[in-house]
PLY file of the C-alpha trace (Angstrom):
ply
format ascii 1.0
element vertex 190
property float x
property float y
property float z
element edge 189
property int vertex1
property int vertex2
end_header
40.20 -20.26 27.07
38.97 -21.68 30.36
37.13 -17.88 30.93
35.46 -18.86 28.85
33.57 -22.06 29.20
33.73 -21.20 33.09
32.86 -18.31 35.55
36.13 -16.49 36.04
35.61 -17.04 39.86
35.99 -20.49 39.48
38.98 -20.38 36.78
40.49 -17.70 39.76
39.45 -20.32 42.37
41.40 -23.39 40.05
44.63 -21.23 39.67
45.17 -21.00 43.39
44.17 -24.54 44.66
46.59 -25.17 41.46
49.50 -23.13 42.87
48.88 -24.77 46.36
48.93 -28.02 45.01
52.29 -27.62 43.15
53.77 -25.72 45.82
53.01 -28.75 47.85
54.75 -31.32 45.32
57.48 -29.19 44.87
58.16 -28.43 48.00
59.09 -32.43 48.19
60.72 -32.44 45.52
62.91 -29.33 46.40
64.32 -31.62 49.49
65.76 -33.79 46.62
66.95 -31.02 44.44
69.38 -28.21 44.28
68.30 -25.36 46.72
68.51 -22.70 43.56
66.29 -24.32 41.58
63.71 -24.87 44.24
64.14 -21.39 45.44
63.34 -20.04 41.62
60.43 -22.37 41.62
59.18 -21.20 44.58
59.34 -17.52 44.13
57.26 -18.02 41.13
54.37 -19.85 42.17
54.16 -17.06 44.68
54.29 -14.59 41.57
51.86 -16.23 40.47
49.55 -16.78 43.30
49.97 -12.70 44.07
48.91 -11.98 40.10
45.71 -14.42 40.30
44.91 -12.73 43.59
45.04 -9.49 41.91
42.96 -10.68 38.97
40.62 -11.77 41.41
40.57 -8.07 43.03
39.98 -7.03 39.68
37.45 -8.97 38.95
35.12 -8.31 42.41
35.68 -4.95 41.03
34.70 -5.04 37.46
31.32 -7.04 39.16
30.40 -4.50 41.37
29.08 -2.00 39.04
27.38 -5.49 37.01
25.61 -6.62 40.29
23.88 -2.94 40.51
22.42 -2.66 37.41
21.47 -6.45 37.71
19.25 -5.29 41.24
16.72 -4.12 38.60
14.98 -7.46 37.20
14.13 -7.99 33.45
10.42 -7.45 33.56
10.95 -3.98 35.28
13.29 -3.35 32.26
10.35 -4.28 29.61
10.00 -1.02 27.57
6.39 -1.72 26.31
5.09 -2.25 29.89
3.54 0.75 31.33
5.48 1.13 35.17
4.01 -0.14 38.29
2.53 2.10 40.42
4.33 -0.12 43.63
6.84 1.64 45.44
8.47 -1.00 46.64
9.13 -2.19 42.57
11.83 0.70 42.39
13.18 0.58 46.25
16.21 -1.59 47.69
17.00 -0.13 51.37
20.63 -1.71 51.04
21.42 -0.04 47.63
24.72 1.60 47.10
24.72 5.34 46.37
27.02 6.13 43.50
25.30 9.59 41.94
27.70 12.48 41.89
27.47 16.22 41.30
27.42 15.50 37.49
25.12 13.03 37.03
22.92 15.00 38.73
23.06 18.26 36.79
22.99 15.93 33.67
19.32 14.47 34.45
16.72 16.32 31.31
13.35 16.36 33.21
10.90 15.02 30.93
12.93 12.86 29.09
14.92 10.97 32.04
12.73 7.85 32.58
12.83 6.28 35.80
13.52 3.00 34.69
16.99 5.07 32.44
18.00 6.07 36.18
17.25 2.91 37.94
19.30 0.96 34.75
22.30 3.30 35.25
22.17 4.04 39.24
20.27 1.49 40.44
17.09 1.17 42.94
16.50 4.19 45.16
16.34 3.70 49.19
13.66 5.28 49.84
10.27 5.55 47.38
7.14 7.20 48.02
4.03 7.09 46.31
2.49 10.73 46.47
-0.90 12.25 44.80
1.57 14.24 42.38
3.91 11.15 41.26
6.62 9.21 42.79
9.24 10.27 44.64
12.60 8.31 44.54
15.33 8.87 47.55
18.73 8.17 47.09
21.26 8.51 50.15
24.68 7.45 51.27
23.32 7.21 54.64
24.82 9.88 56.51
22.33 12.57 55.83
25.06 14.33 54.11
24.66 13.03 50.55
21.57 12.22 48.53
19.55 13.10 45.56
15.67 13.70 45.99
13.62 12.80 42.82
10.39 13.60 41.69
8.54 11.32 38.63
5.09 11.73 37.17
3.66 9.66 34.32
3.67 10.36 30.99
0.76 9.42 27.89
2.48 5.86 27.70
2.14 5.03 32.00
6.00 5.66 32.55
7.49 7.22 35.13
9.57 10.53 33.67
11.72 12.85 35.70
9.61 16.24 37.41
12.52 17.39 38.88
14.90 17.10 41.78
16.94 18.25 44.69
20.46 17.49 45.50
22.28 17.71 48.36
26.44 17.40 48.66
28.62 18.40 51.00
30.82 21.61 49.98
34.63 21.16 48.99
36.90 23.42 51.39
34.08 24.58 53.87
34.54 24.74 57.41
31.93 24.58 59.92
32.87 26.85 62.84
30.99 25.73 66.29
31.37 29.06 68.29
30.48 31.79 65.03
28.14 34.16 66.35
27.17 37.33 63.64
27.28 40.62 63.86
25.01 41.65 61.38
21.85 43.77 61.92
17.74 42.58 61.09
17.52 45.55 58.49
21.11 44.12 56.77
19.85 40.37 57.01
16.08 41.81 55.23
17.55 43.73 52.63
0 1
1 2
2 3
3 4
4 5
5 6
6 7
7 8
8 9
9 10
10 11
11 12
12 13
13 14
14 15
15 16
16 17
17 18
18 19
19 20
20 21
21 22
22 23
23 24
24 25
25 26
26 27
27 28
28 29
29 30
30 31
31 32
32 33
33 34
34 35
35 36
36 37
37 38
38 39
39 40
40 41
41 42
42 43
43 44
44 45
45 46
46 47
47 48
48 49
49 50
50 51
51 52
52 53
53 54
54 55
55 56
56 57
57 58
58 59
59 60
60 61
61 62
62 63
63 64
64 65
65 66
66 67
67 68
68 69
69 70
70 71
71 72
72 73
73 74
74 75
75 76
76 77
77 78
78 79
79 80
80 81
81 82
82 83
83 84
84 85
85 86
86 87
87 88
88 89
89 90
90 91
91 92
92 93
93 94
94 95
95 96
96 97
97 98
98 99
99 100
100 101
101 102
102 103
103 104
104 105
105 106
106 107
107 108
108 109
109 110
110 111
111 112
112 113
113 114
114 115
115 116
116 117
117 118
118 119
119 120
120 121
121 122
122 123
123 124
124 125
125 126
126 127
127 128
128 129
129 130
130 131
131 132
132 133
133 134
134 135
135 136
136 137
137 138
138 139
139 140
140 141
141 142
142 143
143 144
144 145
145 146
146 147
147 148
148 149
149 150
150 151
151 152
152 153
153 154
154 155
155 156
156 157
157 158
158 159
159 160
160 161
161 162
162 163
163 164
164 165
165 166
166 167
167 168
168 169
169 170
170 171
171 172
172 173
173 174
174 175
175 176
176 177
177 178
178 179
179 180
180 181
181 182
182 183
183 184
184 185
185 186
186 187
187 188
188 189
């Protein structure tokens, strides 16, 4: 009930000042009392405290994935708007890179609209404005992992997907330092 007049941060918040609080006023009580009862009393308020702190963890999880697809305002989700032509509308340096393998192969160029992408992936790191279209970076930060996409406008002044390149790092492959070939310049040509 309280979730939902309130934020459950704060409800989260109330529970533990709540269990500190009683844990406080029973712990007086408890020097008046029988040591078994205080000791069951005890050992559930910590239950207690170690399930709201896990709700909590829950939560912060849950509102990860919200506060990314909240990065994208509600006027740059307005459908009848044609899209800006400012790169820095679709870039957030700090945004977290969460594209895998799949969503990648999934993209339909042509019909992927950038502001689809930015809804489900959020803001790219890097943007560029180019005489072909706009090209959207996004990168884990290592060099190691990102997905290079290309947009160009369409009759209605969106961005739509032209294409892309992906880059991610190869399950089970081992980079060996001190590999030197063998192989001949008519083998490497043919």
């Amino acid at each position: 009930m309280l979730s939902w007049k309130y934020k459950p941060i704060i409800v989260y918040l109330a529970v533990i000042v709540a269990c500190f609080v009683l844990t406080i006023i029973l712990f007086r009580m408890g020097q008046k009392l029988g040591r078994f009862l205080f000791t069951a009393i005890v050992v559930g308020l910590i239950g207690l405290s170690f399930f709201a702190t896990l709700g909590g963890s829950v939560y912060r999880g849950a509102m990860k994935k919200y506060r990314l697809i909240q990065q994208v305002s509600q006027s740059d989700l307005d459908e009848d708007k044609p899209d800006s032509d400012d790169p820095k509308d679709y870039e957030d340096e700090s945004a977290i890179y969460n594209w895998t393998e799949e969503d990648f192969e999934n993209l339909k160029p042509k019909a992927d609209t950038l502001r689809s992408i930015i809804k489900s992936h959020g803001k790219g790191n890097y943007v560029e404005m180019e005489s072909s279209g706009l090209k959207v970076r996004y990168d884990r930060g290592d060099g190691n992992e990102y997905s290079d996409l290309s947009f160009v406008k369409d009759e209605k002044g969106r961005f739509v997907c032209d294409g892309g390149i992906a880059t991610y790092p190869l399950d089970g492959v081992t980079e060996v330092d001190n590999y030197s070939s063998n192989w001949t310049e008519e083998q490497i040509n043919s």
